[in-house]
Each structure stands twice: as C-alpha cells, then as structure tokens.
C-alpha positions as a Markdown table, in Angstrom:
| # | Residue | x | y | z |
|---|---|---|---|---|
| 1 | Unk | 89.8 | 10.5 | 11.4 |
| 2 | Unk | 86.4 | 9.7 | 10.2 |
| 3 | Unk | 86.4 | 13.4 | 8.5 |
| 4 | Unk | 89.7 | 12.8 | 6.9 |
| 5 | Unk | 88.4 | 9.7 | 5.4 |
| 6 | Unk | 85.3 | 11.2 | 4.2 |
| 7 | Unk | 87.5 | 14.1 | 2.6 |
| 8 | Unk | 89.6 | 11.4 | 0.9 |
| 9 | Unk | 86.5 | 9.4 | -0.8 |
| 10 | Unk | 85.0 | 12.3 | -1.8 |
| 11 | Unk | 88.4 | 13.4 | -3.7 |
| 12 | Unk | 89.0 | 10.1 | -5.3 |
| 13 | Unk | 84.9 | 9.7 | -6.6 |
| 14 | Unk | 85.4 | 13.0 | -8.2 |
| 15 | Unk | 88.5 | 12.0 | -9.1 |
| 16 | Unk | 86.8 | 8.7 | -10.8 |
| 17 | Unk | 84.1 | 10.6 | -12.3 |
| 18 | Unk | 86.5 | 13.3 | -14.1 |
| 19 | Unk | 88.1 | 10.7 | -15.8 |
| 20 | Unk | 85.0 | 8.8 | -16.6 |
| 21 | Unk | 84.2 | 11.8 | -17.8 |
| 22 | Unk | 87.3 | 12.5 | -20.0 |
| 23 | Unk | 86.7 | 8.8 | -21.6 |
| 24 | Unk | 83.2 | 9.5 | -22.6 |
| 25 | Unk | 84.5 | 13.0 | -24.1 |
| 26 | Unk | 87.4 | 11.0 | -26.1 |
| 27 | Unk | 84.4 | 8.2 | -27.2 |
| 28 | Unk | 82.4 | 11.2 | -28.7 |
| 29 | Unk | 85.3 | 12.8 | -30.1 |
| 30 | Unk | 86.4 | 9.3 | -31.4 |
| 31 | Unk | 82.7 | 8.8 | -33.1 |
| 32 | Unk | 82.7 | 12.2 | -34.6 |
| 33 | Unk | 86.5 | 11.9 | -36.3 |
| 34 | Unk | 85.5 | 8.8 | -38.0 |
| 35 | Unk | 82.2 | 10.3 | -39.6 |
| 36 | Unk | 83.6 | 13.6 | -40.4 |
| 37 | Unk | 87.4 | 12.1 | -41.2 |
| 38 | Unk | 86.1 | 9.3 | -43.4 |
| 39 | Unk | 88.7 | 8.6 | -46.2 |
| 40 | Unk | 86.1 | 9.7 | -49.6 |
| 41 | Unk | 85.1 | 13.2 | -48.0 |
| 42 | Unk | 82.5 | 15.7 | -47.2 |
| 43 | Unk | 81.4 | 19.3 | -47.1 |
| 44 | Unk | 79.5 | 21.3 | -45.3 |
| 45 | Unk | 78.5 | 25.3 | -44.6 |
| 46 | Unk | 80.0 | 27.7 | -42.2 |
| 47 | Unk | 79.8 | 30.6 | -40.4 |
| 48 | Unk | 82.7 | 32.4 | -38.0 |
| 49 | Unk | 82.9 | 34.9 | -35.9 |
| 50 | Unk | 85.6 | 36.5 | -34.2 |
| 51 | Unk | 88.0 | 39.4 | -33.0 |
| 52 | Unk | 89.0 | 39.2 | -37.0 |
| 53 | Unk | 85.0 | 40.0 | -38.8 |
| 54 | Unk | 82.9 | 37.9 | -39.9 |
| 55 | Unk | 82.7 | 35.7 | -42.6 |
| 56 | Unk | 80.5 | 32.4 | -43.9 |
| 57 | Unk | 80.6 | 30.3 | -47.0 |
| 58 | Unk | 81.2 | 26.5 | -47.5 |
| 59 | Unk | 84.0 | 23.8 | -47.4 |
| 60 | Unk | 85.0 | 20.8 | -48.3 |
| 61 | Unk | 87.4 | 18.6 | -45.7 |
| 62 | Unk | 89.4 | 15.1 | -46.8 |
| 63 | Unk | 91.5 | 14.0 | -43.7 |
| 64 | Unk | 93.6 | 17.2 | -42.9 |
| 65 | Unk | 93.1 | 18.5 | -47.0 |
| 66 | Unk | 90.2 | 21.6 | -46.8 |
| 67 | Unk | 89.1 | 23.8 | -49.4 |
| 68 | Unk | 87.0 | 26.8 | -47.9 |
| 69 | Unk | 85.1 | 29.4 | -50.0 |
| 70 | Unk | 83.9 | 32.8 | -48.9 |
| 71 | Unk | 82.7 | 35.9 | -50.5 |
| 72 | Unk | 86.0 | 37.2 | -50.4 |
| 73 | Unk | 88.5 | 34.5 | -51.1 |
| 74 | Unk | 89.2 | 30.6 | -51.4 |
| 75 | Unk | 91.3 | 28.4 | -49.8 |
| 76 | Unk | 92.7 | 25.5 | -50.8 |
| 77 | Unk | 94.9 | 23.0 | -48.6 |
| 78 | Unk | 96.5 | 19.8 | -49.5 |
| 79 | Unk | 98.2 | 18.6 | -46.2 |
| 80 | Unk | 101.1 | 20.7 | -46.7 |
| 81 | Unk | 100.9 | 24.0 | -48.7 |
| 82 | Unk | 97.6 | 26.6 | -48.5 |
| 83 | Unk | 96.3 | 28.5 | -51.4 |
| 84 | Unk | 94.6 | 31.7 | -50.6 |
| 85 | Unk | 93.0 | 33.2 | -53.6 |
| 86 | Unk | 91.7 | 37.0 | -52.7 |
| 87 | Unk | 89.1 | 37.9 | -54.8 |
| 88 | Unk | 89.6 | 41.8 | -54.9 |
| 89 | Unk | 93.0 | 42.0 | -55.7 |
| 90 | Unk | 93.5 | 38.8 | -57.7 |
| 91 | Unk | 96.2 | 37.8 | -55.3 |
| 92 | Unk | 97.1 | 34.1 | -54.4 |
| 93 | Unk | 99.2 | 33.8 | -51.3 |
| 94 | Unk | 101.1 | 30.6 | -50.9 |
| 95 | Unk | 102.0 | 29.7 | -47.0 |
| 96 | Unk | 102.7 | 26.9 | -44.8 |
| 97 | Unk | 100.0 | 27.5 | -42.1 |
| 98 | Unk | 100.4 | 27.0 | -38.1 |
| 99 | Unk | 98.3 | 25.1 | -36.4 |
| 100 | Unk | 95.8 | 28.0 | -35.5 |
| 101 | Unk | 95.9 | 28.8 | -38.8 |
| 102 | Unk | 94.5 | 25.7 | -40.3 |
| 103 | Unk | 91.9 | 26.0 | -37.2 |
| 104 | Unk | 90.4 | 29.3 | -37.9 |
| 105 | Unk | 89.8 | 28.1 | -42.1 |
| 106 | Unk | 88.9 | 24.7 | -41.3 |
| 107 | Unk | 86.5 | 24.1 | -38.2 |
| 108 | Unk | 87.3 | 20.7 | -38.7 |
| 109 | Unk | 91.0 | 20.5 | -37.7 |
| 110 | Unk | 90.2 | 19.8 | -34.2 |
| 111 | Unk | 89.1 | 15.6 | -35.1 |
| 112 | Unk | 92.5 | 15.4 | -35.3 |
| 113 | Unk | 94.2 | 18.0 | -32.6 |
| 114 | Unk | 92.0 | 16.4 | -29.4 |
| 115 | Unk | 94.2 | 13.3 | -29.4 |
| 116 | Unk | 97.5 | 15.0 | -27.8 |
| 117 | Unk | 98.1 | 17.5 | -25.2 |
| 118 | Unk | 94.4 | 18.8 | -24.4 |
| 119 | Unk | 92.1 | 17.9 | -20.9 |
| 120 | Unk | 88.6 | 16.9 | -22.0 |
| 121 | Unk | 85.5 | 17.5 | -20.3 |
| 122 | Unk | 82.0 | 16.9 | -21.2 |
| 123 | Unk | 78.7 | 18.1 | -20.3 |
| 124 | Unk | 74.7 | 17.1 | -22.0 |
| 125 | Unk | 73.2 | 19.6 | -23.8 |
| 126 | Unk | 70.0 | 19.9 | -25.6 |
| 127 | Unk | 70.1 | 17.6 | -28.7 |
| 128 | Unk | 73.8 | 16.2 | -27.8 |
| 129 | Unk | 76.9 | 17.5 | -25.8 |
| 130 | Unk | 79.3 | 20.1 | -25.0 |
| 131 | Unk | 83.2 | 18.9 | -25.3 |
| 132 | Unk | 85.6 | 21.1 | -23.3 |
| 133 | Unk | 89.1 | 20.8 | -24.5 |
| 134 | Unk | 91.7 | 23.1 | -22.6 |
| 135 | Unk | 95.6 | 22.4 | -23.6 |
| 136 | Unk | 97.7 | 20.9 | -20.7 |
| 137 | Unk | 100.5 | 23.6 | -22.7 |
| 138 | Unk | 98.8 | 27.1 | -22.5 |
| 139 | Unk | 101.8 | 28.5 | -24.9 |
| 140 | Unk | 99.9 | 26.2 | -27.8 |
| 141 | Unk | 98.3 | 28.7 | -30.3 |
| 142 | Unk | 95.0 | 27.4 | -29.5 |
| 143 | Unk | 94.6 | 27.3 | -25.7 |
| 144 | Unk | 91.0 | 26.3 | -25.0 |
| 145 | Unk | 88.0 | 24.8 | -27.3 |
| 146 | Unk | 84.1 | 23.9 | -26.6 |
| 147 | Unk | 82.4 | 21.8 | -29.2 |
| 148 | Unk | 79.0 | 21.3 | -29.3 |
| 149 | Unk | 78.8 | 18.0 | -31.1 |
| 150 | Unk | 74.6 | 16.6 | -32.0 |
| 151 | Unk | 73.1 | 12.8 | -30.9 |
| 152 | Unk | 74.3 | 12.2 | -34.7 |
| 153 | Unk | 77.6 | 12.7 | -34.0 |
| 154 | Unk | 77.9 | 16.0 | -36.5 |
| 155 | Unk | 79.7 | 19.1 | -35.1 |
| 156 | Unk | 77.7 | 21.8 | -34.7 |
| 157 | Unk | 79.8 | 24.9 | -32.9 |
| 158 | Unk | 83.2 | 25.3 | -32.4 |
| 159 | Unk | 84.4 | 28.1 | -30.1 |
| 160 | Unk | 88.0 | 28.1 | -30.0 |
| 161 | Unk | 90.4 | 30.6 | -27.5 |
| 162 | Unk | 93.8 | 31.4 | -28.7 |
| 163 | Unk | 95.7 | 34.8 | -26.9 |
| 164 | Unk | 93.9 | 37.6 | -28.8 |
| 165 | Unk | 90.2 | 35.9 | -28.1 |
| 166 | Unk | 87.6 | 33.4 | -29.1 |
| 167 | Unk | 86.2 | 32.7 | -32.6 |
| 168 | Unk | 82.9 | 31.1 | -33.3 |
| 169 | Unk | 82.3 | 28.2 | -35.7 |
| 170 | Unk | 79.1 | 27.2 | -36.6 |
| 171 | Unk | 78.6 | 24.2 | -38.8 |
| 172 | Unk | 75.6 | 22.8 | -41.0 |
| 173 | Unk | 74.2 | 20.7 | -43.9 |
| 174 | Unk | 77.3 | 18.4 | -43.7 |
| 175 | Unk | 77.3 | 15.4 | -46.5 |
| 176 | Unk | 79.5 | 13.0 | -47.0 |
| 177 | Unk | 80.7 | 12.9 | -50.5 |
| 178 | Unk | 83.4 | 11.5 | -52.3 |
| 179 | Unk | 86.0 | 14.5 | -53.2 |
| 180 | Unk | 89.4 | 14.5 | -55.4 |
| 181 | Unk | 92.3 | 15.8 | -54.1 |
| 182 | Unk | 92.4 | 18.2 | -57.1 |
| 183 | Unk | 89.7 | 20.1 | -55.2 |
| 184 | Unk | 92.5 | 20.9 | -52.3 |
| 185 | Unk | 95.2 | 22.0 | -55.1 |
| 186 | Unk | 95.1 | 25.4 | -56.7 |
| 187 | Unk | 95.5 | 25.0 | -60.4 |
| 188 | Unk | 97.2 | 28.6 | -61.9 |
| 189 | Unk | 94.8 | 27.6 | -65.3 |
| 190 | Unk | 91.8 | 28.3 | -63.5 |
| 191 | Unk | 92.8 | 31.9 | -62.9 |
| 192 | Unk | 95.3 | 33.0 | -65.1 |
| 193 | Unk | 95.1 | 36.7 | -64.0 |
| 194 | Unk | 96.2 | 35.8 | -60.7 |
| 195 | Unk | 99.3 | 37.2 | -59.0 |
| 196 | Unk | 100.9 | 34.2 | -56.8 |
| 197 | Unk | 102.9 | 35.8 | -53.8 |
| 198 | Unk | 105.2 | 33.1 | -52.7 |
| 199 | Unk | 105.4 | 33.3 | -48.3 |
| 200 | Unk | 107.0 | 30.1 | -47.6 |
C-alpha cells in the first residue's frame, strides 16, 4: 500500500511539474510574441538550413505580413497572398501558402502557431532557454519545433520537423522598426520585366 502511494505522488509531482513547466514555456513564448509581434515592425537576418539547401538574407515581419530577401529571390506577404520574385528567371509566382509554407520563409510564424494545438516544454540553456513544441495532431505540416529563445526575449534558433525532415533557423541583429505595409505588397512598377505566374 505504502508503495502504491509512493508511485502515485511521484506521478502526480511530475505531473505538477510538467505543467508548471508548460506555463513557464507559454510565459516565454507570450514575452517573445509581444516584442517580436509588436504592431510598427522589425527585421532582422537569417540563415536556414535544411533537406531543401541552404540559403540566408534578411526580413522584415509586421504581425503575420513578412518580406524575406535572399540572393536568389524575394518574398513578399501581406496576410493573405505571397509574392515570390526569382531572380534568375524574372519570374513572380503568386500563391496562397500553407502553414509550413509561411514557416519555412518567415522564422517568425511560430509567435503566433504556439497558442493552439502544440505541447510545450522547456528547458535552461546557456544565455536563455530551449522551448519544445510537439503538435498534439502529428498530421499538422509542422509536427515538432525547438526554439532557442535569449534572457532578452529575442529568438535565436528555430528548428522545425515537418515529414520530409528538420530545417534550421537562425536569427540575428533583430530591430524593431516601424515598417509600411507597402513593403509586404509586390508592386509590378518596380520590376516591369517580370513574368507573374498566377498559382492560386
């Protein structure tokens, strides 16, 4: 008897500790949206690496609008409809991106996809912490995520698992700064040359 009821208090303190654990992860989560969500803006540089290349360059994020630049093309997002401007052929491709998608060109989707249908964990790291995310739904496109998030509430890494792999985010020099929402709209006068391939 005295065995069974040591079992049970040991289930239900690690019990209280995961979700103690799960509140903190949500309270860091919750202090990273805000900074990195805030209404004006911000940008920042990137690097990701995955089962798809390699690739870095810059963006700039406004709640869920992006605009990402690489070497090879630029993105631009408005909430709704994505722009992708390839630089060697001059094409523009016009799309309505899934949620993976959005993830893989803007490393800050996840402020927003953390609030429904994911498990959170957390662990200390040097300098910060380590949030585990892993959907509750392992059909969702994007099945398991660690962010390394710094003591100034800044992402730093994103590593994200959908079925074909993980990809690598790595974040720096974020700023907030006030943006238009012009810069997450393609304008056809900026690149008149350009063929637009409608995908919708």
């Amino acid at each position: 008897m005295k065995k069974l009821f040591l079992v049970f208090l040991a289930l239900a303190l690690t019990a209280g500790t995961f979700a103690q654990n799960a509140t903190q992860a949500r309270k860091i989560l919750d202090k990273t949206a805000a900074i990195v969500g805030r209404k004006g803006g911000a940008s920042a540089n990137f690097s990701v690496s995955g089962k798809y290349g390699n690739s870095s360059g810059t963006i700039s994020i406004k709640g869920n609008k992006f605009n990402a630049r690489t070497s090879q093309a630029i993105v631009w997002y408005d909430g709704k409809t994505q722009w992708t401007y390839m630089k060697n052929s001059q094409e523009v491709n016009v799309s309505t991106p899934t949620e993976a998608q959005q993830q893989s060109m803007n490393p800050y989707k996840f402020i927003n996809i953390y609030k429904n249908g994911f498990k959170l964990g957390m662990k200390n790291v040097s300098g910060g912490w380590q949030i585990h995310l892993y959907a509750t739904n392992q059909k969702r496109t994007i099945k398991e995520m660690y962010i390394t998030i710094g003591k100034n509430y800044y992402p730093q890494t994103i590593k994200m698992r959908q079925s074909n792999g993980w990809t690598t985010i790595k974040v720096s020099n974020f700023k907030a700064k006030n943006l238009s929402d012009a810069t997450f709209r393609f304008n056809s006068k900026d690149y008149p040359h350009a063929e637009i391939i409608d995908l919708r």
